[in-house]
N, C-alpha and C positions, 0 to 999 in steps of 0.2 A: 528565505525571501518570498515575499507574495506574489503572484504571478494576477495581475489583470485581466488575464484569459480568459476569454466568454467559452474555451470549449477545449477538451480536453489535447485534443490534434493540436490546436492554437498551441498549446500549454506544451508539450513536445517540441512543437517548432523552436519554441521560442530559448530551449534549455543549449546548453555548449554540447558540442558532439561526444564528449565523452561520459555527458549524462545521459544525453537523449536516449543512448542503446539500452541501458540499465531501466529508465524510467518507460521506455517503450516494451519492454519484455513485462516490466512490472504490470501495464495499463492493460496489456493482452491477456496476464493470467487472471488478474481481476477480471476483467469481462468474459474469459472463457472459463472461470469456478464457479464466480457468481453470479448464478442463473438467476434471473427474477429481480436482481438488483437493477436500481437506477443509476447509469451512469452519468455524473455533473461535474461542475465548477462550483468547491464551496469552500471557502476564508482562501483562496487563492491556489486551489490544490487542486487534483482531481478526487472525486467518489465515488463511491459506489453504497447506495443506501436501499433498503430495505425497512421498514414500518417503521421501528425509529435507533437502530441501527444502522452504524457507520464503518466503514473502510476505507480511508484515505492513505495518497500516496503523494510523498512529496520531493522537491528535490533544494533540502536546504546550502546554508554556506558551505557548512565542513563539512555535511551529511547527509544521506537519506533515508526517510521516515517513511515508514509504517504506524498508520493510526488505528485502533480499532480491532487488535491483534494480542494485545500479554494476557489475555486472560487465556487464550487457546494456550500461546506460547506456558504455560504457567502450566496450565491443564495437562497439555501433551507432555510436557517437558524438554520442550526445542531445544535443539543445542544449535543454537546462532552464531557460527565462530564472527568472531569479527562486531559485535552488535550490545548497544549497552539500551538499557530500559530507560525512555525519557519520562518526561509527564503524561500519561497516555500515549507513550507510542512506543516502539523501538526505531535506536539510530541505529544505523550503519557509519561508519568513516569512511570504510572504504567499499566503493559501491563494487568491485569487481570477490569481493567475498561473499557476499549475498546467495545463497543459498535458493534458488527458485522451487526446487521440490522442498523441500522441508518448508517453503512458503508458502505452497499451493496445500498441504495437508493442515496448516492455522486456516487457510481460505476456505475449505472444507470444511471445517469444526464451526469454521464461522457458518457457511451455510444451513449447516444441520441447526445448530444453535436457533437463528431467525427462522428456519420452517417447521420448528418444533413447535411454535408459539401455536 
């Protein structure tokens, strides 16, 4: 679902509480990996972009996404217990398997990736 949110805190507020802790852990590592990225509100989610790369995080009906992510994921060879490959993104079902280190080391490859340009 799209969130109308003009700001990412908004976007937080506004999720059920047993999103909010998932999707708040998620919004900090983004901002504390990804140096230099900009954090926004974009198609209803929060990001984090750099030149014209994306990292997006979402918190859908059955699931939560990661946008911006399977080519690390693919690269490193992530083992994401719990997590299936969408169209550009990986879902979770269930947000309490998520994985935060092995999350923050795709948010890293992503890093190096954008400052390598």
């Amino acid at each position: 679902m799209q969130s109308k949110a003009k700001s990412v805190a908004v976007y937080l507020k506004e999720l059920p509480e047993e999103r909010r802790k998932v999707m708040t852990a998620l919004t900090t590592l983004c901002k504390k990996t990804l140096v230099g990225f900009d954090e926004g509100m974009e198609y209803g989610m929060p990001y984090y972009k750099k030149g014209g790369l994306t990292v997006g995080v979402a918190s859908q009906k059955n699931y939560i996404s990661v946008y911006g992510l399977r080519k690390q994921a693919a690269e490193l060879g992530a083992k994401l217990e719990g997590a299936k490959e969408g169209k550009g993104c990986i879902n979770f079902t269930k947000p309490e398997l998520i994985d935060l280190k092995v999350l923050e080391k795709l948010l890293v490859a992503k890093r190096k990736a954008v400052n390598s340009w």
